[in-house]
PDB file of N, CA, C, O and CB in Angstrom:
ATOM      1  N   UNK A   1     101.747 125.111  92.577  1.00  0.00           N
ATOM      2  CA  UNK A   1     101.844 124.580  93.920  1.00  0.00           C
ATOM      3  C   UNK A   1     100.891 125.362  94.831  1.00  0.00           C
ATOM      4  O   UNK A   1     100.518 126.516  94.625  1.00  0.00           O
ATOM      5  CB  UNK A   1     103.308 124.653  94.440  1.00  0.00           C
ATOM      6  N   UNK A   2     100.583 124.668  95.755  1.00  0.00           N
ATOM      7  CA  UNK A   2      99.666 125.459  96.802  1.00  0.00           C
ATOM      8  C   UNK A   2     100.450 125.668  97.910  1.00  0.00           C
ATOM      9  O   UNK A   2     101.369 124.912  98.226  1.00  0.00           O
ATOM     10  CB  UNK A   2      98.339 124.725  97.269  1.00  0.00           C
ATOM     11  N   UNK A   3     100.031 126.973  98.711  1.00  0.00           N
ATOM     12  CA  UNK A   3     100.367 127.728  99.766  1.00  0.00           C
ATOM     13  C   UNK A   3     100.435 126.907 100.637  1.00  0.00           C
ATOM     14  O   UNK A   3      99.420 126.212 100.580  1.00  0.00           O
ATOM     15  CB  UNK A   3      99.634 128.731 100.085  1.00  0.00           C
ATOM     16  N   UNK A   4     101.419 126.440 101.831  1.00  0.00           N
ATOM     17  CA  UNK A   4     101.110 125.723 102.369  1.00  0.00           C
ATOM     18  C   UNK A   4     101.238 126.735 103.967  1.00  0.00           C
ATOM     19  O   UNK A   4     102.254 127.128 104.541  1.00  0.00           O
ATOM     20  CB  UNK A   4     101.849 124.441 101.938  1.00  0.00           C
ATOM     21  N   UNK A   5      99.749 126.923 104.337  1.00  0.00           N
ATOM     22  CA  UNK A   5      99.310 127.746 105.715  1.00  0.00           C
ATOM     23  C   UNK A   5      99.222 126.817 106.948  1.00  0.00           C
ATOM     24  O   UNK A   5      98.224 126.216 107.345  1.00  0.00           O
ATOM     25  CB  UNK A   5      97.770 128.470 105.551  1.00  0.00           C
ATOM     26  N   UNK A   6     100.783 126.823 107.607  1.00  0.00           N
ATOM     27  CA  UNK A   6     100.977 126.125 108.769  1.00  0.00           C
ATOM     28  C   UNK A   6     100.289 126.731 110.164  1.00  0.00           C
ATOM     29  O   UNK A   6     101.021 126.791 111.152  1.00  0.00           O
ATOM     30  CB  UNK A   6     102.437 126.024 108.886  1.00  0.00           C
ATOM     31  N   UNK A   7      98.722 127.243 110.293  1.00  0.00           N
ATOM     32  CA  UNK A   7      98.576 127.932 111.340  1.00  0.00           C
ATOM     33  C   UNK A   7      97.500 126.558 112.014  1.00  0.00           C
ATOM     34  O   UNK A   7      96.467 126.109 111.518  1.00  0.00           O
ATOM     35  CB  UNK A   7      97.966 129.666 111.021  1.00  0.00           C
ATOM     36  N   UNK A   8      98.093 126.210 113.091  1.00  0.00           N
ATOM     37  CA  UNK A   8      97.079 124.704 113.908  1.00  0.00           C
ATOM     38  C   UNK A   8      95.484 125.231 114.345  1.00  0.00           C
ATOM     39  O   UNK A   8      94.439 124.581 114.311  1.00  0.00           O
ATOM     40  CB  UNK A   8      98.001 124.065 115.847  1.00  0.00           C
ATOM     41  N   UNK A   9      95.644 126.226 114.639  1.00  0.00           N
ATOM     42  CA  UNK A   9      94.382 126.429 115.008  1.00  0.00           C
ATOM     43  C   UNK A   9      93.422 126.264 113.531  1.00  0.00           C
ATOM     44  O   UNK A   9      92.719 125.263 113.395  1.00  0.00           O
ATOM     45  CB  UNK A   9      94.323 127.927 115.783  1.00  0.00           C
ATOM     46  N   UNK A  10      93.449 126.896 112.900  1.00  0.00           N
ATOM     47  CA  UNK A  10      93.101 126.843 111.495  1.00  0.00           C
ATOM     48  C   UNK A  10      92.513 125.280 110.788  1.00  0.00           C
ATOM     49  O   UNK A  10      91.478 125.150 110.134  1.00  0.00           O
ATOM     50  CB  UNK A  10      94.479 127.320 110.780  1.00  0.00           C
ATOM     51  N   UNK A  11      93.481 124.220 111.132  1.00  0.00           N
ATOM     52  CA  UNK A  11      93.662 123.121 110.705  1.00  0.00           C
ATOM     53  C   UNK A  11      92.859 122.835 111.087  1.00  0.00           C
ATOM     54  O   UNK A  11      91.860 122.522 110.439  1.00  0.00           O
ATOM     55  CB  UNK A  11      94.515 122.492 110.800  1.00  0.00           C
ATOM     56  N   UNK A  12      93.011 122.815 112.937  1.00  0.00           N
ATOM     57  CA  UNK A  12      91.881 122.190 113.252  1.00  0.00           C
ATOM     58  C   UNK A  12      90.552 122.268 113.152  1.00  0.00           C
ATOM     59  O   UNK A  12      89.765 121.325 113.234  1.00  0.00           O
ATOM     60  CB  UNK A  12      91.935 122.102 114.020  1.00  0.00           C
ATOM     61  N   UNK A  13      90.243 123.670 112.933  1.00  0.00           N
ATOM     62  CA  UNK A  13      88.966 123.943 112.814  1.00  0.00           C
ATOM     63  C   UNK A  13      88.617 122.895 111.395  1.00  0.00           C
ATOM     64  O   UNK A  13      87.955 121.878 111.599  1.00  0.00           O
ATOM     65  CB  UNK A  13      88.727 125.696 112.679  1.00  0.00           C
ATOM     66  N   UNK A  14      89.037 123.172 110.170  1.00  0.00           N
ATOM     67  CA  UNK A  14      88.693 122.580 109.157  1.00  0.00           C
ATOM     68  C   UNK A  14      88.905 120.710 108.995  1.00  0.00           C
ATOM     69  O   UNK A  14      88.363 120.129 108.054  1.00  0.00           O
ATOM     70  CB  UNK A  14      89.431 123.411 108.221  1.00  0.00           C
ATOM     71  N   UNK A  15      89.695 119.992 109.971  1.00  0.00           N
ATOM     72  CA  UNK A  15      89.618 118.564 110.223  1.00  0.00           C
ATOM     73  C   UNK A  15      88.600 118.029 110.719  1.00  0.00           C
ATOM     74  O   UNK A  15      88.126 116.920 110.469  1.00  0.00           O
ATOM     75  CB  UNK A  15      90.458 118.169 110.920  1.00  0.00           C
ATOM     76  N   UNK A  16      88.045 119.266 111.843  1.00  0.00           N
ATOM     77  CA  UNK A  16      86.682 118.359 112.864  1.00  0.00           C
ATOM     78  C   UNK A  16      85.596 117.609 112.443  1.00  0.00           C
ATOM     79  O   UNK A  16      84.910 116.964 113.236  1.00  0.00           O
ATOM     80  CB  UNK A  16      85.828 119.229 113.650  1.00  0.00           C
ATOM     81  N   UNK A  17      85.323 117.664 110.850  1.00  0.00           N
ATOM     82  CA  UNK A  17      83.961 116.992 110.690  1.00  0.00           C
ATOM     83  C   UNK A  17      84.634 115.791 110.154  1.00  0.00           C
ATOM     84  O   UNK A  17      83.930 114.838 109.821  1.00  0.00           O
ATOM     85  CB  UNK A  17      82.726 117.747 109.672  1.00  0.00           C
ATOM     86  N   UNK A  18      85.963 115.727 110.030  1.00  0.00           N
ATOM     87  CA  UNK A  18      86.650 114.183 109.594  1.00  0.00           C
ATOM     88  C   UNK A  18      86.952 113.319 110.927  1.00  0.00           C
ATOM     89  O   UNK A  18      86.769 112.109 111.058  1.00  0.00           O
ATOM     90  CB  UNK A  18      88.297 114.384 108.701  1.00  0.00           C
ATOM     91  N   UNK A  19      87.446 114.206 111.861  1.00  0.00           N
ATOM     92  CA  UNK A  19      87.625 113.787 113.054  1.00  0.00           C
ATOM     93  C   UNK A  19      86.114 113.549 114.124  1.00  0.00           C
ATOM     94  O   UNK A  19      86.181 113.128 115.278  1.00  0.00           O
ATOM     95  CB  UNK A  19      88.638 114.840 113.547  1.00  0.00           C
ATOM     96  N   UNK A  20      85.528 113.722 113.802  1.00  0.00           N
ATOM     97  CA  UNK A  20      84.195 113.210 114.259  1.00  0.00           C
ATOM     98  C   UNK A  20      83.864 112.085 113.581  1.00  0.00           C
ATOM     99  O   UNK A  20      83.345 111.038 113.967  1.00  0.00           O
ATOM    100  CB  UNK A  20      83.115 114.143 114.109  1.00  0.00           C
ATOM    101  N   UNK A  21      84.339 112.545 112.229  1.00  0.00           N
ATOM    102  CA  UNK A  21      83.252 110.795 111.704  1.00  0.00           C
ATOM    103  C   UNK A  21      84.292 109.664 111.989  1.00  0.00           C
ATOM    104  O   UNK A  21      83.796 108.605 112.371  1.00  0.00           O
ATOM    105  CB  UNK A  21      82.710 110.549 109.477  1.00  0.00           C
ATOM    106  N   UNK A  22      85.620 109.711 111.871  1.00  0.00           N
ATOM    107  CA  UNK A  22      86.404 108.757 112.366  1.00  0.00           C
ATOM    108  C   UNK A  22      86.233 108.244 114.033  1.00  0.00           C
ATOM    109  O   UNK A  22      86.477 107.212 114.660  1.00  0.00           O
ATOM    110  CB  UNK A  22      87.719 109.302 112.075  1.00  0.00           C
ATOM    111  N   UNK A  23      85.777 109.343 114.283  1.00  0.00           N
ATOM    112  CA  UNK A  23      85.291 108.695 115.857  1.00  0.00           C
ATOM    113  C   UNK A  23      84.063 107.932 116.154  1.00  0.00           C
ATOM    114  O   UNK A  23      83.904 107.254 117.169  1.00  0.00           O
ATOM    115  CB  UNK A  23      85.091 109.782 116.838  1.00  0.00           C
ATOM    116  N   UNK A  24      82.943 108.132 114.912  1.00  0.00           N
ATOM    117  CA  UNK A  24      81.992 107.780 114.440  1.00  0.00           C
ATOM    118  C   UNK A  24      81.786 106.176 114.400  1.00  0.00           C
ATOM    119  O   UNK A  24      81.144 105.239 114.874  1.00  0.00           O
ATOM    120  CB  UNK A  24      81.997 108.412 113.347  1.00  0.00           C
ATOM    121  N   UNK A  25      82.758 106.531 113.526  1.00  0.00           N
ATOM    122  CA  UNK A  25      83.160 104.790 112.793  1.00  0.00           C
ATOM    123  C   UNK A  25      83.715 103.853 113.454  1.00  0.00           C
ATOM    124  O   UNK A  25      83.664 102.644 113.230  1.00  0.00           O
ATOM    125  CB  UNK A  25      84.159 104.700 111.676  1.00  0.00           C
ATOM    126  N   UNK A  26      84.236 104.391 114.253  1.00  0.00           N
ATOM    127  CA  UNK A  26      84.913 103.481 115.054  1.00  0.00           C
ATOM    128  C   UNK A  26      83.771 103.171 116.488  1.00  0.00           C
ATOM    129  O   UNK A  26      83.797 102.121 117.130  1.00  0.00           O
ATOM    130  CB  UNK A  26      86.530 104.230 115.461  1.00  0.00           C
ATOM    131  N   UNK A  27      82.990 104.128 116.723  1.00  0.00           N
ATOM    132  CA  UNK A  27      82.036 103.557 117.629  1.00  0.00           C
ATOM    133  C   UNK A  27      80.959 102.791 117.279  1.00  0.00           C
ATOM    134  O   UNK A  27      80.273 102.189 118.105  1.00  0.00           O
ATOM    135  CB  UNK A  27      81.555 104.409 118.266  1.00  0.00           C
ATOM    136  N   UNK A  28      80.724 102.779 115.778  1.00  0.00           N
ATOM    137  CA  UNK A  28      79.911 101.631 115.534  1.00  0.00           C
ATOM    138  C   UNK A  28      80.425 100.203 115.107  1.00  0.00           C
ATOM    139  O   UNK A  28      79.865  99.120 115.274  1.00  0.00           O
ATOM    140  CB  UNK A  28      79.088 102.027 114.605  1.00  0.00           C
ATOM    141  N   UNK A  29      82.064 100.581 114.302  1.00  0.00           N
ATOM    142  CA  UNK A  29      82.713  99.331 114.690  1.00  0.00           C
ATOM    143  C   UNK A  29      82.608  98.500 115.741  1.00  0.00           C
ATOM    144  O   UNK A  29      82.571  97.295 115.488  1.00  0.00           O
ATOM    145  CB  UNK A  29      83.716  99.492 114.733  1.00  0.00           C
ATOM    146  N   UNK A  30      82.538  98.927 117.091  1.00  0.00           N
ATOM    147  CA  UNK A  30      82.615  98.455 118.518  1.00  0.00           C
ATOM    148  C   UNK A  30      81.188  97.844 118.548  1.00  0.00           C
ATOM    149  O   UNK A  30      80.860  96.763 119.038  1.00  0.00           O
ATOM    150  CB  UNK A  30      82.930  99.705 119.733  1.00  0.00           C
ATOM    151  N   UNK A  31      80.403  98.767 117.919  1.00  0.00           N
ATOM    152  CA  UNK A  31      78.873  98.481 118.596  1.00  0.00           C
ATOM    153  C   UNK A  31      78.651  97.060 117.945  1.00  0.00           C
ATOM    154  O   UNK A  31      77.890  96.199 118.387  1.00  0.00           O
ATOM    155  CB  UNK A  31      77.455  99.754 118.103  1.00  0.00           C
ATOM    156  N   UNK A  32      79.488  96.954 116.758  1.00  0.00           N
ATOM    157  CA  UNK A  32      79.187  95.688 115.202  1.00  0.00           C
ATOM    158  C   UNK A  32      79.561  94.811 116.034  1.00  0.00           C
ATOM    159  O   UNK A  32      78.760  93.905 116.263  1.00  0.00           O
ATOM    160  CB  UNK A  32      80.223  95.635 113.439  1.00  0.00           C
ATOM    161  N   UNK A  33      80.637  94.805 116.610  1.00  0.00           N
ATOM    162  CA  UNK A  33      82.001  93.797 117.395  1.00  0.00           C
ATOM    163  C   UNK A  33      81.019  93.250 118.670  1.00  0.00           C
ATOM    164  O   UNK A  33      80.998  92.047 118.929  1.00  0.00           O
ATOM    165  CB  UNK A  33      83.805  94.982 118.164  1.00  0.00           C
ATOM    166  N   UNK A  34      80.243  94.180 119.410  1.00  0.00           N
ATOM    167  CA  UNK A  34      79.656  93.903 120.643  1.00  0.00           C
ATOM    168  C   UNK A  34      77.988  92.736 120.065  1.00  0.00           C
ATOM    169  O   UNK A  34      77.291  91.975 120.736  1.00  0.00           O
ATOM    170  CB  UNK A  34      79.291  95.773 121.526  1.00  0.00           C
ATOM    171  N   UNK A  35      77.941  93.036 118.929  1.00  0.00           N
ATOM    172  CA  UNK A  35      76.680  92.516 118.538  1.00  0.00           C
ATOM    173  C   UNK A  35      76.741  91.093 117.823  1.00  0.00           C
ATOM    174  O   UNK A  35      76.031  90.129 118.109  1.00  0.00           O
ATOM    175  CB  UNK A  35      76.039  93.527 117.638  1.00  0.00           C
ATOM    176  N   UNK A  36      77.692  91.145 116.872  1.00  0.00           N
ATOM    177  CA  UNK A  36      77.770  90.116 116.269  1.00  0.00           C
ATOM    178  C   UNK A  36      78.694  88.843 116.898  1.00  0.00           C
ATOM    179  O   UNK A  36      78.522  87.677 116.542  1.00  0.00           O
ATOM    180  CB  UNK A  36      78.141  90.574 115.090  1.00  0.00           C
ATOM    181  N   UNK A  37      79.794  89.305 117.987  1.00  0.00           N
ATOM    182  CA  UNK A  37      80.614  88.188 118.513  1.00  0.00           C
ATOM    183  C   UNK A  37      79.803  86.855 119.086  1.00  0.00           C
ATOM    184  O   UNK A  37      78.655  86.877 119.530  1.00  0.00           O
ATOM    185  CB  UNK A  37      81.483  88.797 119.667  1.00  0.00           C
ATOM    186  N   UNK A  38      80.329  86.140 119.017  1.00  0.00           N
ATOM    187  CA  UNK A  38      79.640  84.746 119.252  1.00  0.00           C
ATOM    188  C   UNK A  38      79.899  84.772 121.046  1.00  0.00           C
ATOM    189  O   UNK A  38      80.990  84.962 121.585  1.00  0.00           O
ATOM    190  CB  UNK A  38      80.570  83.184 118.215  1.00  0.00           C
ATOM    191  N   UNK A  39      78.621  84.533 121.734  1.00  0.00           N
ATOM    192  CA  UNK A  39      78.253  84.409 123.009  1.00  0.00           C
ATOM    193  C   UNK A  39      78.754  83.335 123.567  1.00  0.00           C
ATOM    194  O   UNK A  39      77.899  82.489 123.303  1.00  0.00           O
ATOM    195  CB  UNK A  39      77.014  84.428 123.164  1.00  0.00           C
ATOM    196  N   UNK A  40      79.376  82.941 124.018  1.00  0.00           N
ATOM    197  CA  UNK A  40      79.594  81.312 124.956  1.00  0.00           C
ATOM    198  C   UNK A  40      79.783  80.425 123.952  1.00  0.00           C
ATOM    199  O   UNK A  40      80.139  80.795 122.833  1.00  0.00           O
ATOM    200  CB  UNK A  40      78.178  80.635 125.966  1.00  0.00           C
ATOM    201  N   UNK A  41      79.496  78.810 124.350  1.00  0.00           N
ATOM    202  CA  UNK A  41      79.241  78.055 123.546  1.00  0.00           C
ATOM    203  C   UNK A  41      80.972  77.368 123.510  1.00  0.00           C
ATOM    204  O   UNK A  41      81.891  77.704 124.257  1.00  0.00           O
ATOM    205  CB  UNK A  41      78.468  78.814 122.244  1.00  0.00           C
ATOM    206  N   UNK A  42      81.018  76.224 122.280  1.00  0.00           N
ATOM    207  CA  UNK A  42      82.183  75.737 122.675  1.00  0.00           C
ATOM    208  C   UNK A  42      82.930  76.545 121.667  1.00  0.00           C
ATOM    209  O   UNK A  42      82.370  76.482 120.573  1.00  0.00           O
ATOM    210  CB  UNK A  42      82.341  74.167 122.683  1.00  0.00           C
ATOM    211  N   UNK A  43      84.483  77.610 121.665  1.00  0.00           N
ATOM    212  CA  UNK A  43      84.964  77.918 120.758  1.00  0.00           C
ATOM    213  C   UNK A  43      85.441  77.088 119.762  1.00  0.00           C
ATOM    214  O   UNK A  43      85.288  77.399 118.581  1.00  0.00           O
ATOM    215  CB  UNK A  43      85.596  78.515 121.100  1.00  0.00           C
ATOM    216  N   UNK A  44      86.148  75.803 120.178  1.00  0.00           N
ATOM    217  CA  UNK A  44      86.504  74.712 119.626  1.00  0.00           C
ATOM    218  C   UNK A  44      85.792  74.677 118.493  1.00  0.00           C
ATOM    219  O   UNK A  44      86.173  75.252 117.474  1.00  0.00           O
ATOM    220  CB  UNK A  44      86.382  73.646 120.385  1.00  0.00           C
ATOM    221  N   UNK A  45      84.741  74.030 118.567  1.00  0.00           N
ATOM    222  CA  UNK A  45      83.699  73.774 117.227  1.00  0.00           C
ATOM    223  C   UNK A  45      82.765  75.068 116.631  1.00  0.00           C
ATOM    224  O   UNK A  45      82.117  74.868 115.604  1.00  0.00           O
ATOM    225  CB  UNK A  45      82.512  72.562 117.712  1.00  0.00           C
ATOM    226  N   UNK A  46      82.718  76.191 117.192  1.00  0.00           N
ATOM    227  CA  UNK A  46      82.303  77.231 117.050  1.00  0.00           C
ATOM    228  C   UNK A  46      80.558  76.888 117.207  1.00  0.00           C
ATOM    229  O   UNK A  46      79.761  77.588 116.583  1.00  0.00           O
ATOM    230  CB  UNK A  46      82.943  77.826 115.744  1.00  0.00           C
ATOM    231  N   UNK A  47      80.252  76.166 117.772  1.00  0.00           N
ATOM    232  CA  UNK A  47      78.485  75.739 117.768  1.00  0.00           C
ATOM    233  C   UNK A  47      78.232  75.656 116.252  1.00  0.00           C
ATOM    234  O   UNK A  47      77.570  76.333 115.465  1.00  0.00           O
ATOM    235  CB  UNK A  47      77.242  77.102 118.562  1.00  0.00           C
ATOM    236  N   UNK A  48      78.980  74.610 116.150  1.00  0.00           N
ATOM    237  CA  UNK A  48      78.598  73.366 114.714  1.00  0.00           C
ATOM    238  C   UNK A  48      78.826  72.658 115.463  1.00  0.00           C
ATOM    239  O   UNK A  48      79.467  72.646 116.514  1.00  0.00           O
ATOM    240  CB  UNK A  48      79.394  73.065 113.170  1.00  0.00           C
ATOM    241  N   UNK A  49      77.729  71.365 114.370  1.00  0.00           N
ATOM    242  CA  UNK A  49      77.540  70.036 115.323  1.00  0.00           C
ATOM    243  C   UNK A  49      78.546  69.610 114.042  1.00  0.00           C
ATOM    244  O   UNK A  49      78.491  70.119 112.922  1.00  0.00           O
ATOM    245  CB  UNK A  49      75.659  69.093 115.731  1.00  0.00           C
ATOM    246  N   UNK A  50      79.419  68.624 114.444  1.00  0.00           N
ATOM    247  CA  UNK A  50      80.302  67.961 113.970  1.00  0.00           C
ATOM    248  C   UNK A  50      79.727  66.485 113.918  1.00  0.00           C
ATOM    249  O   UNK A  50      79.392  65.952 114.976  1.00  0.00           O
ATOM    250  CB  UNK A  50      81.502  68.197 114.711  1.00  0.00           C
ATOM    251  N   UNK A  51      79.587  65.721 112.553  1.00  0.00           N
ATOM    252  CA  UNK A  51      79.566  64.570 112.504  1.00  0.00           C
ATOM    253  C   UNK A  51      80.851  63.354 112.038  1.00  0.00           C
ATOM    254  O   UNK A  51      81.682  63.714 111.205  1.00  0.00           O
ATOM    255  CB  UNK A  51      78.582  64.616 111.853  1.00  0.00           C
ATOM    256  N   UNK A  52      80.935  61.893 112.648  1.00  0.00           N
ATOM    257  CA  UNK A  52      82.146  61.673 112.235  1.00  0.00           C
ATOM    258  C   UNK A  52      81.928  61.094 110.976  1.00  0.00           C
ATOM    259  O   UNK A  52      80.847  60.700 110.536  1.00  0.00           O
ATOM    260  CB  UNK A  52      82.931  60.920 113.119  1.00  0.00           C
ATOM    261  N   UNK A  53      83.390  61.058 110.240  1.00  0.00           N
ATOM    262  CA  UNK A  53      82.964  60.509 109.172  1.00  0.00           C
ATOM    263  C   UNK A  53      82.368  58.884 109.348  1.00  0.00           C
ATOM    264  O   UNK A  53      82.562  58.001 110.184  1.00  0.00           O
ATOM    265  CB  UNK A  53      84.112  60.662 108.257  1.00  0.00           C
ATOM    266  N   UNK A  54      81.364  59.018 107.829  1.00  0.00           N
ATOM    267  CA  UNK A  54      81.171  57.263 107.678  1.00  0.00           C
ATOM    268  C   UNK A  54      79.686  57.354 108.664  1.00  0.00           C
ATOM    269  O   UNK A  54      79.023  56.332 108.842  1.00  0.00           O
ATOM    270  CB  UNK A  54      82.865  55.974 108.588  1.00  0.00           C
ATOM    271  N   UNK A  55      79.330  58.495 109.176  1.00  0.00           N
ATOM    272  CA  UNK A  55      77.912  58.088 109.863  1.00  0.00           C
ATOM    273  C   UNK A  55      76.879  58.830 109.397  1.00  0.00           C
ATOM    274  O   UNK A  55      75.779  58.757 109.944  1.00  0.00           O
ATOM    275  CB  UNK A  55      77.852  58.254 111.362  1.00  0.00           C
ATOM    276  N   UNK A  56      77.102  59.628 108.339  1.00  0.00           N
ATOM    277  CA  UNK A  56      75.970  60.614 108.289  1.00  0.00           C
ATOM    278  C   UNK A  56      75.005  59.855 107.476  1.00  0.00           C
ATOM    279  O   UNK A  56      75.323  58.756 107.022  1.00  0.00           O
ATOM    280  CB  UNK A  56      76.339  62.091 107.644  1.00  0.00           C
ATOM    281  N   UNK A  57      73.947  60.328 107.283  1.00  0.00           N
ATOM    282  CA  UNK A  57      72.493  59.758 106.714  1.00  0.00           C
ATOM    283  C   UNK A  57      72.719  59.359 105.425  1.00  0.00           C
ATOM    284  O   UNK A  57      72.232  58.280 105.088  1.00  0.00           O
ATOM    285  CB  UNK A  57      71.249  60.817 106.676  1.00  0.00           C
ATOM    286  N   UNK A  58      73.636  60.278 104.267  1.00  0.00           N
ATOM    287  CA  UNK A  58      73.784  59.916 103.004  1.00  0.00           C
ATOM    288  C   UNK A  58      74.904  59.177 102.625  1.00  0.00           C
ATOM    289  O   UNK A  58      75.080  58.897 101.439  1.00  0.00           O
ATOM    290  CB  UNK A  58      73.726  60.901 102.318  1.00  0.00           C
ATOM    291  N   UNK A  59      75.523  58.901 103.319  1.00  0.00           N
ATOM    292  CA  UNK A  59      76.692  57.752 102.601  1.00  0.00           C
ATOM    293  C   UNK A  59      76.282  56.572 103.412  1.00  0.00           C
ATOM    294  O   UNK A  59      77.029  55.614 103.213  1.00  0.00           O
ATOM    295  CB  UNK A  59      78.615  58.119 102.832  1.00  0.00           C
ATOM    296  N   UNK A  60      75.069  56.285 104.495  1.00  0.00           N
ATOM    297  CA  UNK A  60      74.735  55.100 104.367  1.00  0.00           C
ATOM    298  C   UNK A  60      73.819  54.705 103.710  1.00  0.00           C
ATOM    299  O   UNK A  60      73.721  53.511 103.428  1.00  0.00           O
ATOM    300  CB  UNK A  60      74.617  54.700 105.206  1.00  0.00           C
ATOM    301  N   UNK A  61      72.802  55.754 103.253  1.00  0.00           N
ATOM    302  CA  UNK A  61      71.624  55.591 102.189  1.00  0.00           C
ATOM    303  C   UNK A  61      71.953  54.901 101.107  1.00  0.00           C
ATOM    304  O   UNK A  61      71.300  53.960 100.656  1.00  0.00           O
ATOM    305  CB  UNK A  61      71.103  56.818 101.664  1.00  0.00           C
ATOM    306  N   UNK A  62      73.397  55.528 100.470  1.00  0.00           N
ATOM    307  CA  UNK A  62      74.100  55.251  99.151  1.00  0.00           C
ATOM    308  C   UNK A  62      74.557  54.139  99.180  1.00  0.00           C
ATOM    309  O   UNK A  62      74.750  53.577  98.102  1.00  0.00           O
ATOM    310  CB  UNK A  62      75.112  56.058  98.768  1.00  0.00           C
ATOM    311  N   UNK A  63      74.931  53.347 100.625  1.00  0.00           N
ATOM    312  CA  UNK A  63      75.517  52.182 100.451  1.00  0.00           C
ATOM    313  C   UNK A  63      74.308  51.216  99.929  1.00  0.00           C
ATOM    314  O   UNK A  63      74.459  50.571  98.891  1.00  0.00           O
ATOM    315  CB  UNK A  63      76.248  51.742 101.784  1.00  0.00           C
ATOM    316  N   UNK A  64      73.017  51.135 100.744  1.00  0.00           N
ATOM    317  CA  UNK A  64      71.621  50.258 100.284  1.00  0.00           C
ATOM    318  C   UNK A  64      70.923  50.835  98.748  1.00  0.00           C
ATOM    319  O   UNK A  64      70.045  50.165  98.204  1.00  0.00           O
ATOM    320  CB  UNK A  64      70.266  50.510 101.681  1.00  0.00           C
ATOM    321  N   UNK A  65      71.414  52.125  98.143  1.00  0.00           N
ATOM    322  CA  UNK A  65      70.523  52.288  97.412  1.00  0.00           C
ATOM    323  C   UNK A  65      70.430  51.141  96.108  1.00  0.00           C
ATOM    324  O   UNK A  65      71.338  50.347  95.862  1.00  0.00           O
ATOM    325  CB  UNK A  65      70.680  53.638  97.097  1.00  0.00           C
ATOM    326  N   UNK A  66      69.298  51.219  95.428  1.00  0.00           N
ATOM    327  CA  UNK A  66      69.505  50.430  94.383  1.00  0.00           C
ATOM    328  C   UNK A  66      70.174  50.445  93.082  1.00  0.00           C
ATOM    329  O   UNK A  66      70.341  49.462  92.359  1.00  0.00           O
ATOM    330  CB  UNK A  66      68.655  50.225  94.183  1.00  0.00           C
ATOM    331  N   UNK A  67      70.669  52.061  92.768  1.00  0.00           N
ATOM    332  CA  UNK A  67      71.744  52.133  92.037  1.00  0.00           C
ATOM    333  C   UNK A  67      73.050  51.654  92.153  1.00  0.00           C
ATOM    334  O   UNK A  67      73.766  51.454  91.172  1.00  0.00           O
ATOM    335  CB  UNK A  67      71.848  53.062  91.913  1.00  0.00           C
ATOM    336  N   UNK A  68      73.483  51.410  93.613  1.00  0.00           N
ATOM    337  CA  UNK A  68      74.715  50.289  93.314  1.00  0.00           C
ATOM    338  C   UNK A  68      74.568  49.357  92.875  1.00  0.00           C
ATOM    339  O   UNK A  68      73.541  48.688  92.760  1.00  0.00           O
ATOM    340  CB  UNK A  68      75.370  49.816  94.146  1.00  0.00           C
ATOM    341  N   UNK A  69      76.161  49.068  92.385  1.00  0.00           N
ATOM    342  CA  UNK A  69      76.844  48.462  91.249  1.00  0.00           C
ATOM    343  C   UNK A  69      76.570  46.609  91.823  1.00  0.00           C
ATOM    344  O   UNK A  69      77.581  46.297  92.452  1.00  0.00           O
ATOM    345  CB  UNK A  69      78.810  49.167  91.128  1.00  0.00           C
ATOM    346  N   UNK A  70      75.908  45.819  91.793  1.00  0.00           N
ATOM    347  CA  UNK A  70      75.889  44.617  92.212  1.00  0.00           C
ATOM    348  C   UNK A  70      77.619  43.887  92.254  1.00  0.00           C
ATOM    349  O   UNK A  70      78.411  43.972  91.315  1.00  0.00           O
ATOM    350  CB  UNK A  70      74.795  43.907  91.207  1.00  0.00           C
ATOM    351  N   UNK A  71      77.912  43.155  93.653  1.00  0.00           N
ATOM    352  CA  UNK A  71      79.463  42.453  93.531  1.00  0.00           C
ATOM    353  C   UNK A  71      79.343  41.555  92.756  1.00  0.00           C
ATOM    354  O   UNK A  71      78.388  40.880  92.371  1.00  0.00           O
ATOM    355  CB  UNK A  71      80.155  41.830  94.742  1.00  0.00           C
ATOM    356  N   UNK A  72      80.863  41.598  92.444  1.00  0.00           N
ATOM    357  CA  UNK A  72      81.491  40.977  91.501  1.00  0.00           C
ATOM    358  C   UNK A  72      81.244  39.645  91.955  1.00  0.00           C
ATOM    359  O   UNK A  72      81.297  39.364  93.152  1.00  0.00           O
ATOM    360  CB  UNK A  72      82.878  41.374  91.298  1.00  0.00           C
ATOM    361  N   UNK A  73      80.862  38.456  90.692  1.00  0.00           N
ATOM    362  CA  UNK A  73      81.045  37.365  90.992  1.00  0.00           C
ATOM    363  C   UNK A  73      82.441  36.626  90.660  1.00  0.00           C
ATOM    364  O   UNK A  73      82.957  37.203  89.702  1.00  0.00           O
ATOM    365  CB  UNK A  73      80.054  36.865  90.533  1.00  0.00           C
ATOM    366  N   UNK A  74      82.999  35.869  90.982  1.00  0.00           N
ATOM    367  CA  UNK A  74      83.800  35.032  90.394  1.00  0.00           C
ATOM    368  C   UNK A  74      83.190  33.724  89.821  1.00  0.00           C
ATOM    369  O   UNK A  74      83.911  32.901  89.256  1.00  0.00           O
ATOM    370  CB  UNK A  74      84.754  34.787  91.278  1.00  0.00           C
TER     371      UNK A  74
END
């Protein structure tokens, strides 16, 4: 087992370079948070353009292409 030397002053001296970098980290966390957050814009859609269904370019292409299946006759 190890000695366990309850003197605070002591402690602290030997924590400070953990306690700096945790203060570290956390100020570039902030700096990440301040940089990367999304500016304005609508939150709703997050600045994506939303299309509705049934209008986009390729499922009407697909409807004229010539690989469809010709209708059924009776």
């Amino acid at each position: 087992m190890s000695h366990n030397d309850n003197i605070p002053g002591r402690s602290a001296r030997r924590h400070r370079p953990a306690i700096w970098a945790i203060a570290v980290a956390i100020g570039l966390a902030v700096v990440a948070l301040l940089l990367f957050a999304p500016m304005g814009g609508d939150p709703e859609t997050g600045d994506v353009e939303i299309i509705a269904p049934g209008t986009d370019a390729l499922q009407s292409d697909s409807a004229t292409s010539t690989d469809a299946a010709p209708p059924a006759s009776n």
